[in-house]
N, C-alpha and C positions, 0 to 999 in steps of 0.2 A: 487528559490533563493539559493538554496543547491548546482545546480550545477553551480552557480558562484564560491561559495567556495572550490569546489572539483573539479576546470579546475585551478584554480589560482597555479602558480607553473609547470603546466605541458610543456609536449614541445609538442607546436603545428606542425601538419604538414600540409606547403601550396604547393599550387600545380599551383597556378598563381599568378602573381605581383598585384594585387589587391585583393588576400588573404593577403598577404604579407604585403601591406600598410597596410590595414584595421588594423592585428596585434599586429606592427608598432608603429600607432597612437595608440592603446587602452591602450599600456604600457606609449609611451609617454604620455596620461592623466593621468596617475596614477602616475607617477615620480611629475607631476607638480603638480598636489594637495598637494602629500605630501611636496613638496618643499613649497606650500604656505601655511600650515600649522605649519610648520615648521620654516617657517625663522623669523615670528614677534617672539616667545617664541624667539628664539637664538638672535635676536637683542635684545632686551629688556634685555636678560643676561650681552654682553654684555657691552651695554650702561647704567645698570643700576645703582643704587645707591649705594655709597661706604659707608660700614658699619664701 
């Protein structure tokens, strides 16, 4: 689990197109989570109720 956290950040080096992808994709899931994580708190802001 450690060396999850001590690659995150780093600059990978690929050496073929399906290093590449794989990369790629792993950032794209992390962008999307945090995007769905993220957008009900910011909608809810918002659309919420006026004090």
């Amino acid at each position: 689990m450690i060396e999850l956290f001590t690659s995150l950040g780093k600059v990978t080096e690929v050496f073929t197109l399906v290093d590449y992808y794989t990369y790629i994709k792993g950032v794209e899931y992390l962008i999307c989570v945090a995007f769905f994580c993220t957008f009900p708190i910011f909608y809810r802001y918002i659309h919420g109720e006026k004090k």
